[in-house]
C-alpha positions as semicolon CSV with decimal commas, in nm:
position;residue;x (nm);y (nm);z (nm)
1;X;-9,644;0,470;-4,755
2;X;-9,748;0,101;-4,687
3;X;-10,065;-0,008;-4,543
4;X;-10,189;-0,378;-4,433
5;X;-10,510;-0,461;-4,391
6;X;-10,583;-0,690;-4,084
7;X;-10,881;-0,768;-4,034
8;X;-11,077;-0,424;-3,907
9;X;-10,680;-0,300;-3,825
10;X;-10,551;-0,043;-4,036
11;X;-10,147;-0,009;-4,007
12;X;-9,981;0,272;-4,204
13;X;-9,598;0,264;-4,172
14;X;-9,457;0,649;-4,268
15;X;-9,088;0,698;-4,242
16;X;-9,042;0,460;-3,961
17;X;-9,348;0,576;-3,749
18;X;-9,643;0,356;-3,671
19;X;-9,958;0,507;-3,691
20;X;-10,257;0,309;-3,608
21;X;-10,619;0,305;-3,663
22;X;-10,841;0,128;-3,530
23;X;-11,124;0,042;-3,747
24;X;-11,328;-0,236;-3,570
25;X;-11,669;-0,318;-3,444
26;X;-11,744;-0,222;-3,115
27;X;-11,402;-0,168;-2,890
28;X;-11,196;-0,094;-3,145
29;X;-11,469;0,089;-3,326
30;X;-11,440;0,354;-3,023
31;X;-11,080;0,400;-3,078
32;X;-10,923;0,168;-2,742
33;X;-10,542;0,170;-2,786
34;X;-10,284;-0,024;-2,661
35;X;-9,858;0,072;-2,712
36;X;-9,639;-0,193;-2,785
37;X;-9,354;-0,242;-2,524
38;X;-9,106;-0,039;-2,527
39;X;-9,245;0,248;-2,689
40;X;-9,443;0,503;-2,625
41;X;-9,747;0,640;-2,790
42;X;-9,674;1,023;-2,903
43;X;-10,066;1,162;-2,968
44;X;-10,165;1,438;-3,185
45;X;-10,547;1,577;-3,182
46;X;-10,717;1,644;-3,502
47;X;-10,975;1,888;-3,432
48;X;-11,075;2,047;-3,177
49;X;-11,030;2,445;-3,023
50;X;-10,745;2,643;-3,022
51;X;-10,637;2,714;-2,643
52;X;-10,551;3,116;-2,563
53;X;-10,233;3,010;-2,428
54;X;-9,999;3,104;-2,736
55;X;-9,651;3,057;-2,525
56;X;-9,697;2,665;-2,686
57;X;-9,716;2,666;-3,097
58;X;-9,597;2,337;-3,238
59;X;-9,671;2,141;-2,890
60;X;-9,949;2,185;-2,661
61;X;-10,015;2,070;-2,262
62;X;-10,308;2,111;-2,325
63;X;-10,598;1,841;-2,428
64;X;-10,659;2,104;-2,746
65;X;-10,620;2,075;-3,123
66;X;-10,244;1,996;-3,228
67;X;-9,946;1,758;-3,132
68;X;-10,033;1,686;-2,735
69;X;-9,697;1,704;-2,475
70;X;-9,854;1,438;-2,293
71;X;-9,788;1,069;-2,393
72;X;-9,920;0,703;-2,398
73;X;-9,723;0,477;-2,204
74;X;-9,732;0,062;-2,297
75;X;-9,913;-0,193;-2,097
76;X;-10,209;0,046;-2,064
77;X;-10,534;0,050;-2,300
78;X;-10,608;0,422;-2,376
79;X;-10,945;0,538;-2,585
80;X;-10,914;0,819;-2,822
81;X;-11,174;0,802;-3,099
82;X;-10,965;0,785;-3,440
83;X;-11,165;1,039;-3,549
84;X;-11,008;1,319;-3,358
85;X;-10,695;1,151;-3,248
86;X;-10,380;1,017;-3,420
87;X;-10,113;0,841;-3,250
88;X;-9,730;0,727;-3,302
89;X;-9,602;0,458;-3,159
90;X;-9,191;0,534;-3,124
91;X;-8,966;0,362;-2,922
92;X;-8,826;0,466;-2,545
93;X;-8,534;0,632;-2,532
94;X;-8,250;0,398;-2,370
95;X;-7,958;0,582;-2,230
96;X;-7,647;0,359;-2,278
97;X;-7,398;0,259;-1,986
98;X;-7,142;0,509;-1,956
99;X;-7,342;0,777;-2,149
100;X;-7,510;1,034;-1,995
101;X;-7,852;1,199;-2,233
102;X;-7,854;1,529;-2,305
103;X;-8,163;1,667;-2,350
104;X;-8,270;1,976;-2,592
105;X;-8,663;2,082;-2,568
106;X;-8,849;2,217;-2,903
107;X;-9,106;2,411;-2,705
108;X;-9,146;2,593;-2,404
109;X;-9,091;2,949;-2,265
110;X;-8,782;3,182;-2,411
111;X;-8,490;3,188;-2,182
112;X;-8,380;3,507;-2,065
113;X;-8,066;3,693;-2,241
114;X;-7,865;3,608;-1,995
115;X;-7,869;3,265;-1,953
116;X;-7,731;2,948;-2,248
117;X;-7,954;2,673;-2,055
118;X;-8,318;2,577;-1,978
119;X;-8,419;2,631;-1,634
120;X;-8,420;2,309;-1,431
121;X;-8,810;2,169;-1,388
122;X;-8,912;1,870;-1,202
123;X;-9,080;1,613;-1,479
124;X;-8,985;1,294;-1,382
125;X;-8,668;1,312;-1,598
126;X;-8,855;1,495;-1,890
127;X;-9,112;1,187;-1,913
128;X;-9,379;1,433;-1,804
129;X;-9,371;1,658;-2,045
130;X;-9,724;1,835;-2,004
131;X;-9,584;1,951;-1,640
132;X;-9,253;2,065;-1,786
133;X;-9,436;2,284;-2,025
134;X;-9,698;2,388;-1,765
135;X;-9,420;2,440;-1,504
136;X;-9,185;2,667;-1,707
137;X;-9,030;2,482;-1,889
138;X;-8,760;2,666;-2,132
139;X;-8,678;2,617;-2,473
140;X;-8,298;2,493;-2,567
141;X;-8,029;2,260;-2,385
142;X;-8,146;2,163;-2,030
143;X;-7,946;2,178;-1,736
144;X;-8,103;1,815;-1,596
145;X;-7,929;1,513;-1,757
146;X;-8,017;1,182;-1,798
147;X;-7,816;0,878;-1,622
148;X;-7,662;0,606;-1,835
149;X;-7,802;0,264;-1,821
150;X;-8,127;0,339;-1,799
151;X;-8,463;0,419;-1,995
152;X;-8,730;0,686;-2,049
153;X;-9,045;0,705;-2,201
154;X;-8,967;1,058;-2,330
155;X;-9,180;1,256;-2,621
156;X;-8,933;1,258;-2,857
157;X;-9,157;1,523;-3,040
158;X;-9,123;1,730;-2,745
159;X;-8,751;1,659;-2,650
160;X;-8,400;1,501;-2,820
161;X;-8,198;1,364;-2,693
162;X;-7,835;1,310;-2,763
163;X;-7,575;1,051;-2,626
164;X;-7,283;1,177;-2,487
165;X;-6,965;0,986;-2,261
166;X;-6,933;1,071;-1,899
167;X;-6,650;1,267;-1,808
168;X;-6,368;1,003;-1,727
169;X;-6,047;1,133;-1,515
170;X;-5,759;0,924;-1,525
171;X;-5,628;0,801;-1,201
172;X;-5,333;0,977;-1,106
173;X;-5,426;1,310;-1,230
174;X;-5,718;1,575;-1,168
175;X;-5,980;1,731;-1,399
176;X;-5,992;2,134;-1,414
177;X;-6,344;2,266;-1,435
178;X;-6,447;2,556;-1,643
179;X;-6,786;2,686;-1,643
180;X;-7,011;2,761;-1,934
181;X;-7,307;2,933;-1,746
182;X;-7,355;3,136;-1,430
183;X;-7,251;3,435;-1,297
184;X;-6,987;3,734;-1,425
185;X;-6,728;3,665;-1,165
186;X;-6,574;3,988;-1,102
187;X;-6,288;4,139;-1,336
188;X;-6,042;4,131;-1,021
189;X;-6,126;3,749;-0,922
190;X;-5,928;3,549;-1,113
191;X;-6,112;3,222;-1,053
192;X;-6,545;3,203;-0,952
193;X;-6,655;3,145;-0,604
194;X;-6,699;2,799;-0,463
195;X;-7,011;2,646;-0,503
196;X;-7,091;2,314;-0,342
197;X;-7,248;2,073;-0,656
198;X;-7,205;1,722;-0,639
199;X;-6,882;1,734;-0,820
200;X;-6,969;1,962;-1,075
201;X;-7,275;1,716;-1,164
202;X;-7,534;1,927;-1,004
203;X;-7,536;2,203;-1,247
204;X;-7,875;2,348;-1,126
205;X;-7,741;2,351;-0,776
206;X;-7,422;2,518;-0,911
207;X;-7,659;2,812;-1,102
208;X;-7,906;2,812;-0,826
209;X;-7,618;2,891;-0,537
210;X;-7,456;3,141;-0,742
211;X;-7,222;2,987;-0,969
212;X;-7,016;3,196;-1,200
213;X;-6,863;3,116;-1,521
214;X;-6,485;3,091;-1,552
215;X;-6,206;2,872;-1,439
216;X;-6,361;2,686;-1,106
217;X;-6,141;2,641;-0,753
218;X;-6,272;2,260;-0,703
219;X;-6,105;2,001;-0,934
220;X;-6,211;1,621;-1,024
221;X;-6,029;1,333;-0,898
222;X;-5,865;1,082;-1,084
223;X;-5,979;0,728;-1,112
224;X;-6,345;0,833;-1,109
225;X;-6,620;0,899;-1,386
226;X;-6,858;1,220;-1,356
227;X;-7,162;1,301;-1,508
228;X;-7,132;1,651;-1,583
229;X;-7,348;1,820;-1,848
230;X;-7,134;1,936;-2,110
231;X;-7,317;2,258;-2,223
232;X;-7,266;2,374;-1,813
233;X;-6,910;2,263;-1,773
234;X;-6,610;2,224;-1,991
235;X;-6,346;1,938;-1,883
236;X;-5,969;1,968;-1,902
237;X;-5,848;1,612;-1,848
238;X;-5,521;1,459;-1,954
239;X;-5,703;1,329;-2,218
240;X;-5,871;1,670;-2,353
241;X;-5,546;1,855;-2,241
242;X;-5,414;1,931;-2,603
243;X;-5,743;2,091;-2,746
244;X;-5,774;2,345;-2,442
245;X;-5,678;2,730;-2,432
246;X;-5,547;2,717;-2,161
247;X;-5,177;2,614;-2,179
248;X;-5,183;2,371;-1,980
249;X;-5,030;2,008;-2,028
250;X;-5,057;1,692;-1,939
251;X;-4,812;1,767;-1,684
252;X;-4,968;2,019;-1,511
253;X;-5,269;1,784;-1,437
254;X;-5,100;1,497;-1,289
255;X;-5,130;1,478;-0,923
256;X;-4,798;1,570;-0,702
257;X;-4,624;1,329;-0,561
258;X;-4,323;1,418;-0,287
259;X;-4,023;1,219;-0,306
260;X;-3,899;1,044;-0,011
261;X;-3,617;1,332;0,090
262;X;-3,797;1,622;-0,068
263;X;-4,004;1,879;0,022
264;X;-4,261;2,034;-0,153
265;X;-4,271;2,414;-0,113
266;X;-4,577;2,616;-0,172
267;X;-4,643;2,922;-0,410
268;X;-5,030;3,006;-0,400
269;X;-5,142;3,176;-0,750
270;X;-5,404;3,405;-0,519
271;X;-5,492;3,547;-0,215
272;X;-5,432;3,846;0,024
273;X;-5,177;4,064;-0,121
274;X;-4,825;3,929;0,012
275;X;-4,625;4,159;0,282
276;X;-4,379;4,323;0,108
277;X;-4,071;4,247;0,315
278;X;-3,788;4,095;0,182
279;X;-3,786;3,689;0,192
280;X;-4,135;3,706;0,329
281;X;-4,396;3,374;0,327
282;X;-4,712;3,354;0,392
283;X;-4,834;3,226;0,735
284;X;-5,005;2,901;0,771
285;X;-5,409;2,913;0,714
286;X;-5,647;2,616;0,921
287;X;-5,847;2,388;0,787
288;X;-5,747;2,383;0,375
289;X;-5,649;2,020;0,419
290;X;-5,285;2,083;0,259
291;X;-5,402;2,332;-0,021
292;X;-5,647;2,030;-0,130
293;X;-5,938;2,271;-0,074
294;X;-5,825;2,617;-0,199
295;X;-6,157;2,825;-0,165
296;X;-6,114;2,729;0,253
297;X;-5,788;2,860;0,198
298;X;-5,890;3,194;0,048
299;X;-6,193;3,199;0,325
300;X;-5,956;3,193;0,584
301;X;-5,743;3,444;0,465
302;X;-5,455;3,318;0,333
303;X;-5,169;3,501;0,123
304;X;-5,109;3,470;-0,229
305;X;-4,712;3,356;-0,281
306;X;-4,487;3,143;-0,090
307;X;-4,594;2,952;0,221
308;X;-4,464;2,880;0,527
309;X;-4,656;2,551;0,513
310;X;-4,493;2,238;0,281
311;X;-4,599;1,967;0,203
312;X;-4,448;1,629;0,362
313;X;-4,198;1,377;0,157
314;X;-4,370;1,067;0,060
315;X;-4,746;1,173;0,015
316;X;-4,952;1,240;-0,339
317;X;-5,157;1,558;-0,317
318;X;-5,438;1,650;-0,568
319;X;-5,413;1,979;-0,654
320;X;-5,572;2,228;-0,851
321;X;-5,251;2,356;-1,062
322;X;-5,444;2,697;-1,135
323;X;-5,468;2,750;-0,822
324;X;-5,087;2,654;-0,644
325;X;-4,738;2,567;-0,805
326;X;-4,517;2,322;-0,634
327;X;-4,125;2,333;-0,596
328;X;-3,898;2,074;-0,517
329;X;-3,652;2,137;-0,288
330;X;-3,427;1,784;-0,148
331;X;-3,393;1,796;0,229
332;X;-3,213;1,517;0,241
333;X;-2,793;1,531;0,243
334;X;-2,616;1,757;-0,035
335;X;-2,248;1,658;-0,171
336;X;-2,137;2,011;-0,274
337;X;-1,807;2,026;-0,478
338;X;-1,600;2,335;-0,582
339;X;-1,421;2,169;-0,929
340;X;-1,384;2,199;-1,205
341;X;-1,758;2,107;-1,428
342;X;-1,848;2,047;-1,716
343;X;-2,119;2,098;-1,959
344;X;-2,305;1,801;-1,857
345;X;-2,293;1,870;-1,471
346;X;-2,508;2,232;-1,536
347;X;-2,825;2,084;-1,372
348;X;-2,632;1,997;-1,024
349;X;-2,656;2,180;-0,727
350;X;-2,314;2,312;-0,759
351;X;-2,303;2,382;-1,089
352;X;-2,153;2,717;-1,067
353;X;-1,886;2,617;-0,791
354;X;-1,559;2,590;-0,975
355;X;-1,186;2,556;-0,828
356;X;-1,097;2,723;-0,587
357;X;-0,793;2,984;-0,696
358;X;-0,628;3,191;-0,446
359;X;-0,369;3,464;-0,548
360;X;-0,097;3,539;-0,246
361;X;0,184;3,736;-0,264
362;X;0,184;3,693;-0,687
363;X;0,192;3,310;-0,615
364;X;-0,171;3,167;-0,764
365;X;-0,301;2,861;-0,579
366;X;-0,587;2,622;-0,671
367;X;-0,748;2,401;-0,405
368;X;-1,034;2,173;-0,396
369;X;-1,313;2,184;-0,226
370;X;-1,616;1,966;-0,079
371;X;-1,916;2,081;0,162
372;X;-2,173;1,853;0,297
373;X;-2,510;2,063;0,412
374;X;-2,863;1,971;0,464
375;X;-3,178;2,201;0,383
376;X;-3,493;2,129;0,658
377;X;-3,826;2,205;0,577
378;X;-3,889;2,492;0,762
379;X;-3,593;2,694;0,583
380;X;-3,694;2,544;0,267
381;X;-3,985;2,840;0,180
382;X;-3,737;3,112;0,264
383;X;-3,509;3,002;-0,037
384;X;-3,759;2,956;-0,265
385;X;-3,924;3,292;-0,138
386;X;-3,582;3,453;-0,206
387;X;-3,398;3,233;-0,472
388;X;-3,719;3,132;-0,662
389;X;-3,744;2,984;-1,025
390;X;-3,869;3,296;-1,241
391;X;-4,170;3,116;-1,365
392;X;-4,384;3,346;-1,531
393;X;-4,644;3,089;-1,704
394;X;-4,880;3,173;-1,459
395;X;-4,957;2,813;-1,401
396;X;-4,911;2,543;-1,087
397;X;-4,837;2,255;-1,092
398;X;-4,500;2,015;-0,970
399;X;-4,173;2,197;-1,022
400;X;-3,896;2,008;-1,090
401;X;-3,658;2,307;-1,130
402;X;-3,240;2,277;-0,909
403;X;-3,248;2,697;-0,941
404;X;-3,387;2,799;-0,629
405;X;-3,127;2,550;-0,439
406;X;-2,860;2,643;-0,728
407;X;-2,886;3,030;-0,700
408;X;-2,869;2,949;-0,300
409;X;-2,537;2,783;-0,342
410;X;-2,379;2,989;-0,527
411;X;-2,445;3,325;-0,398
412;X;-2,477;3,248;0,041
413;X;-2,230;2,928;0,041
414;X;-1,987;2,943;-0,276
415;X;-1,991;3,388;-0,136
416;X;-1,875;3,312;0,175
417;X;-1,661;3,097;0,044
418;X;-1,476;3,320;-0,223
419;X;-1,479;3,591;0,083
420;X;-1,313;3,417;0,300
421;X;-1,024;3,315;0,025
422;X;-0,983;3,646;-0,058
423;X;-0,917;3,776;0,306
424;X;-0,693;3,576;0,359
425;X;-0,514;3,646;0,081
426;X;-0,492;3,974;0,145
427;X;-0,343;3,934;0,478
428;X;-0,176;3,628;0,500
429;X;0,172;3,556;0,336
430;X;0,256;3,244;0,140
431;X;0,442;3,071;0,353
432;X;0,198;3,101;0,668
433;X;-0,088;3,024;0,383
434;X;0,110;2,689;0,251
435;X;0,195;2,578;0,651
436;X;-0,143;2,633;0,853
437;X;-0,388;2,422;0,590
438;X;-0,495;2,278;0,908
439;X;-0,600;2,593;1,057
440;X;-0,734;2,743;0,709
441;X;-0,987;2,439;0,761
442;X;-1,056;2,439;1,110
443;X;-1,153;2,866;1,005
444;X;-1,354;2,803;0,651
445;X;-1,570;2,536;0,834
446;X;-1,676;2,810;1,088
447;X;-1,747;3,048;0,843
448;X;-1,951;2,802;0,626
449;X;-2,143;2,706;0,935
450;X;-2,257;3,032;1,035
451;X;-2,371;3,182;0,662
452;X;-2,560;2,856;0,675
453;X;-2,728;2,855;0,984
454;X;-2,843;3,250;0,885
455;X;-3,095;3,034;0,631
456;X;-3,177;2,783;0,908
457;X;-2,954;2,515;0,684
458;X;-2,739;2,252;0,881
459;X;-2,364;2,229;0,757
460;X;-2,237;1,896;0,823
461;X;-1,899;1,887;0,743
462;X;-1,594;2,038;0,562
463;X;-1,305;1,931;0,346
464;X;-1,029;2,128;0,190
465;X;-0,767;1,967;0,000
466;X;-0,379;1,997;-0,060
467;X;-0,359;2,308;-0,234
468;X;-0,145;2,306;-0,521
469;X;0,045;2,556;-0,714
470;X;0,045;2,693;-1,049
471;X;0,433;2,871;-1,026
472;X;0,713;2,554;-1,076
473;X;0,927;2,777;-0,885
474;X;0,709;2,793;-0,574
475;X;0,662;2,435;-0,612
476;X;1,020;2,330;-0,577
477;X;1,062;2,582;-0,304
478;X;0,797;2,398;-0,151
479;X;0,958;2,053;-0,211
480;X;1,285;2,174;-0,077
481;X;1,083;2,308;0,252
482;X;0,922;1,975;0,305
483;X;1,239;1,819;0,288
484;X;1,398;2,006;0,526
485;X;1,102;1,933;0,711
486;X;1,141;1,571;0,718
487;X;1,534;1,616;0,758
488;X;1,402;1,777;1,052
489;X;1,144;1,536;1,157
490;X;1,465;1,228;1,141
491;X;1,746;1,455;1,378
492;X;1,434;1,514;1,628
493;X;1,422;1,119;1,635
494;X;1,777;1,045;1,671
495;X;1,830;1,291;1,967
496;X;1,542;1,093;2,121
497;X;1,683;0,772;2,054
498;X;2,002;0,916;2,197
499;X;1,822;1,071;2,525
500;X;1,713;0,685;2,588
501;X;2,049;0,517;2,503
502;X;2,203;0,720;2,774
503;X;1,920;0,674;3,003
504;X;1,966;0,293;2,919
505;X;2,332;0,327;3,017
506;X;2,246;0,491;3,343
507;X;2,070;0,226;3,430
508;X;2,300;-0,058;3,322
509;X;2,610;0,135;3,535
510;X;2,407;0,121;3,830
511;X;2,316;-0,237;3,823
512;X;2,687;-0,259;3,794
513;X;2,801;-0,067;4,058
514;X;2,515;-0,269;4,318
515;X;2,690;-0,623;4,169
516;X;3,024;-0,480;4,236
517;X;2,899;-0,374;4,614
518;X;2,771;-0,742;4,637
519;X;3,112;-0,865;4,519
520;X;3,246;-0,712;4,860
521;X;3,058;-0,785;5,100
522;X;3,065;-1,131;4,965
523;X;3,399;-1,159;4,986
524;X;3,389;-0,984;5,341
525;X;3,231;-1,295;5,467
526;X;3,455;-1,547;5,282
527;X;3,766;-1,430;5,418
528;X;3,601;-1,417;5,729
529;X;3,510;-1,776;5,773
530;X;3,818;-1,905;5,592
531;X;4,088;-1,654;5,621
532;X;4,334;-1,413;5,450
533;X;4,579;-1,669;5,272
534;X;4,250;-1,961;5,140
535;X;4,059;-1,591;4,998
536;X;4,404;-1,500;4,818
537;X;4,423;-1,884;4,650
538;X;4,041;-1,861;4,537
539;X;4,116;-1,515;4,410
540;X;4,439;-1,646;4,226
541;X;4,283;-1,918;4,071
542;X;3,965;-1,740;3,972
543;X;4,151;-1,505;3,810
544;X;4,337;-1,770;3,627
545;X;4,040;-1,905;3,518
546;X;3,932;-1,655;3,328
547;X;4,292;-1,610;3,164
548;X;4,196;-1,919;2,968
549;X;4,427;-2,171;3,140
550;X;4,328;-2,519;3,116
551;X;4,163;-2,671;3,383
552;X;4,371;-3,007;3,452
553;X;4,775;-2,943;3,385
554;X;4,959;-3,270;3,392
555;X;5,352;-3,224;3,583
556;X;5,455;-2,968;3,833
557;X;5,466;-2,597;3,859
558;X;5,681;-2,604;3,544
559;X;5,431;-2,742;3,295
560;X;5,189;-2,442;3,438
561;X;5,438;-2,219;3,337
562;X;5,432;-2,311;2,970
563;X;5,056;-2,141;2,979
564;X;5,168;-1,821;3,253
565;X;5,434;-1,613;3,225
566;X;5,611;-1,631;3,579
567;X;5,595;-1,244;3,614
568;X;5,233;-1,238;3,546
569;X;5,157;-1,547;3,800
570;X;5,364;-1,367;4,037
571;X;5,159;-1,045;3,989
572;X;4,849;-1,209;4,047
573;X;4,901;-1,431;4,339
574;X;5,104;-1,055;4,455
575;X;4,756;-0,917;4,354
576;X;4,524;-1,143;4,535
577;X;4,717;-1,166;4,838
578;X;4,699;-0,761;4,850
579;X;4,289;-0,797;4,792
580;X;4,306;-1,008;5,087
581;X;4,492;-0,873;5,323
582;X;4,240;-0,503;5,233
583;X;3,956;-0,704;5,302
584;X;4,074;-0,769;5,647
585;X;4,190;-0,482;5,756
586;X;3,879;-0,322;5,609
587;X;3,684;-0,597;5,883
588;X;3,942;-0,520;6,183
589;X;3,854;-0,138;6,140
């Protein structure tokens, strides 16, 4: 203890606490105080009587003997004689940006059994603390916080007050809610009834309107900072994931996001008990603002399971993954491929498609295939309702699982597929298999198409290839086939190029035949104009002209001789003279 003496002033300084006396003439003599700024002035009465009221014993509301609930606030001049009052100056309780206060009271009434928190009393944010007390006040952790950045003039004898961070969501993710105080929800509810409360940061409106303790249907958005009282609510962010009991992880609490070509199908974690018919979904339900508000949802009577409602490509949904798990399924385009995989190709689609092998007649052929489909989004809830993923966690979230789509594949597309081989191999022989491929792929196509279209899925197109054999025999047999084929194919051509020679030749003999008719009635005319024995001449020496002989022959007849025999000029001039004399008879007649 260390006292000054100031003038008529008395100061002792205990532990930290300023207590003042005031020991002057007149004013001061009377006991007029005054509180330093920020602080307050926490008063405690040194005699006086005892009130009957013995809810109160360390602090009283009351203007009787003991520490007093009521405080002095600065810039004001109190008077309390020093005689029978004793006051501590402390300083005001400042509430930090981004804190919240927590507040804890020392005195007050006993809470019921049943309930962890004080009930909530209107005292000017527990700076009144002779109404709290007066009002009902309870002892223990309060349900009213205190806002950060800000400050109170709070009897610190009365109340503490502890510093705690607001509750800080990531963005991109959502906070799950658990309560701390409220109702028993019932043992078959697995989640508490909606309660509207400002975000969880109205915990006396959440007790007040029947909140119950347990895992809450309303969830915290990321990107945003909530005051929410601790000792009401617990938190599960990405942050606080890991320390939970609840399984979850950080996964589970990031907000769902639907790829461009995707939709997201639906399974709801509870609701109306689901009909019990075979690749059944639940029907859509108004107003639950695409499963964002799950307690409209369960209002409105919606099933627990699969639903017929999905959620669009492209769009980020907040979601309350206790409440719904979301599956993947692509709507866009599918490459399927029966080959052969490997180890590394198990997460495909058509992981479970190998090659094709078909066994005819003892002969075993392998063929490759390809298939080109498309899921839409209304058949996308019937797969997943019949082909789903076997999750068993009992927890939502985004599912990034190829099984329903995989189990789909292989048992309605890669079984028609396999049935339709093995018919055919049971009736068809080997060479009819080996020489229709064309038809075999005009048939499979059809097939594929309509065990498709039974799940509302769109088959685009088909492609077999060449199939190939696994006996050498067969495949020389087949070699010698195709090139008998070919050997074929090359006599069908040459019979047509021969059709068209003579065809050709037809032609070419009648354009003949019309000169030759041209010839005559040419020559009709000649011997008309100039006669019988000038037609012969012309004739004679046409006909010599095309023997070869020269055109000028120097001497007489003799010297033409050397170049014509004389029995074959003879027969020609013998020969033209006959032409002649036929051509005018033939004009006479």
């Amino acid at each position: 203890m260390i006292a000054f003496s100031a003038g008529l002033l008395l100061i002792i300084v205990t532990g930290g606490a300023v207590v003042a006396h005031r020991m002057g003439l007149g004013g001061r003599r009377l006991g007029f105080q005054t509180v330093p700024a920020n602080h307050i002035g926490i008063v405690h009465r040194r005699y006086g009587h005892v009130h009957q009221d013995r809810r109160f014993k360390r602090i009283t509301p009351y203007d009787t003997r003991g520490l007093q609930a009521r405080t002095l606030t600065p810039d004001r001049r109190y008077w309390l004689p020093p005689w029978i009052y004793r006051v501590e100056f402390v300083p005001r309780v400042d509430v930090p940006a981004g804190m919240m206060g927590l507040v804890t009271a020392h005195e007050g009434a006993r809470r019921s059994p049943d309930r962890t928190l004080g009930r909530y009393v209107e005292c000017d944010d527990f700076q009144d603390g002779q109404t709290f007390l007066l009002n009902g006040g309870e002892q223990g952790v309060q349900l009213k916080t205190l806002p950060g950045d800000n400050s109170y003039y709070i009897n610190t004898a009365l109340f503490t007050v502890e510093f705690v961070p607001r509750t800080y969501v990531p963005t991109g993710t959502v906070g799950l809610v658990i309560a701390k105080a409220g109702r028993v929800r019932p043992p078959d509810q697995p989640f508490s009834r909606y309660v509207e409360c400002d975000d969880f940061q109205d915990g006396h409106a959440f007790l007040l309107n029947g909140g119950e303790q347990g895992r809450q249907l309303g969830i915290l958005a990321g990107g945003t900072s909530y005051a929410v009282n601790p000792a009401v609510f617990e938190v599960i962010t990405s942050k606080t994931v890991d320390s939970s009991a609840e399984g979850l992880t950080a996964d589970h609490l990031k907000e769902v996001v639907i790829p461009v070509g995707h939709t997201g199908v639906v399974i709801t974690l509870d609701g109306v008990e689901p009909t019990r018919r075979e690749g059944a979904v639940g029907p859509p339900v108004p107003d639950h603002r695409s499963f964002r508000l799950p307690w409209v949802f369960l209002a409105n009577g919606g099933h627990r399971g699969v639903q017929e409602e999905t959620l669009g490509e492209g769009a980020v949904y907040a979601l309350n993954p206790w409440f719904v798990r979301v599956v993947l399924i692509p709507t866009r385009l599918l490459f399927l491929e029966w080959t052969k995989k490997d180890v590394s190709q198990s997460g495909n689609f058509d992981a479970a498609l190998g090659q094709i092998v078909v066994n005819i007649q003892g002969h075993r052929l392998q063929v490759e295939m390809s298939q080109t489909l498309q899921i839409p989004d209304r058949a996308a809830p019937k797969l997943v309702s019949q082909f789903g993923d076997d999750a068993t966690s009992g927890l939502g979230g985004l599912v990034v699982n190829p099984v329903p789509v995989q189990r789909f594949v292989e048992r309605v597309l890669g079984g028609a597929v396999e049935t339709y081989f093995n018919e055919i191999a049971a009736a068809s022989t080997i060479q009819a298999f080996l020489t229709e491929h064309a038809g075999i792929r005009t048939e499979l196509a059809s097939r594929v198409r309509q065990a498709l279209a039974a799940w509302g899925v769109k088959a685009a197109s088909t492609t077999l290839s060449e199939f190939e054999s696994q006996d050498p025999e067969l495949d020389k047999a087949r070699q010698r086939i195709f090139a008998e084929q070919m050997r074929g194919k090359e006599l069908s051509e040459q019979a047509k190029n021969k059709l068209i020679e003579a065809k050709i030749d037809k032609i070419q003999n009648a354009t003949d035949r019309d000169a030759r008719l041209l010839d005559v009635v040419v020559l009709e005319r000649q011997i008309e104009l100039l006669g019988r024995d000038a037609m012969a001449m012309q004739m004679f020496l046409r006909e010599l002209k095309e023997m070869g002989v020269p055109e000028v022959v120097s001497g007489d007849a003799g010297s033409l001789l050397e170049y014509l025999p004389m029995q074959r000029a003879l027969e020609m001039i013998g020969g033209a003279r006959q032409r002649a004399e036929q051509a005018t008879l033939s004009d006479d007649a």
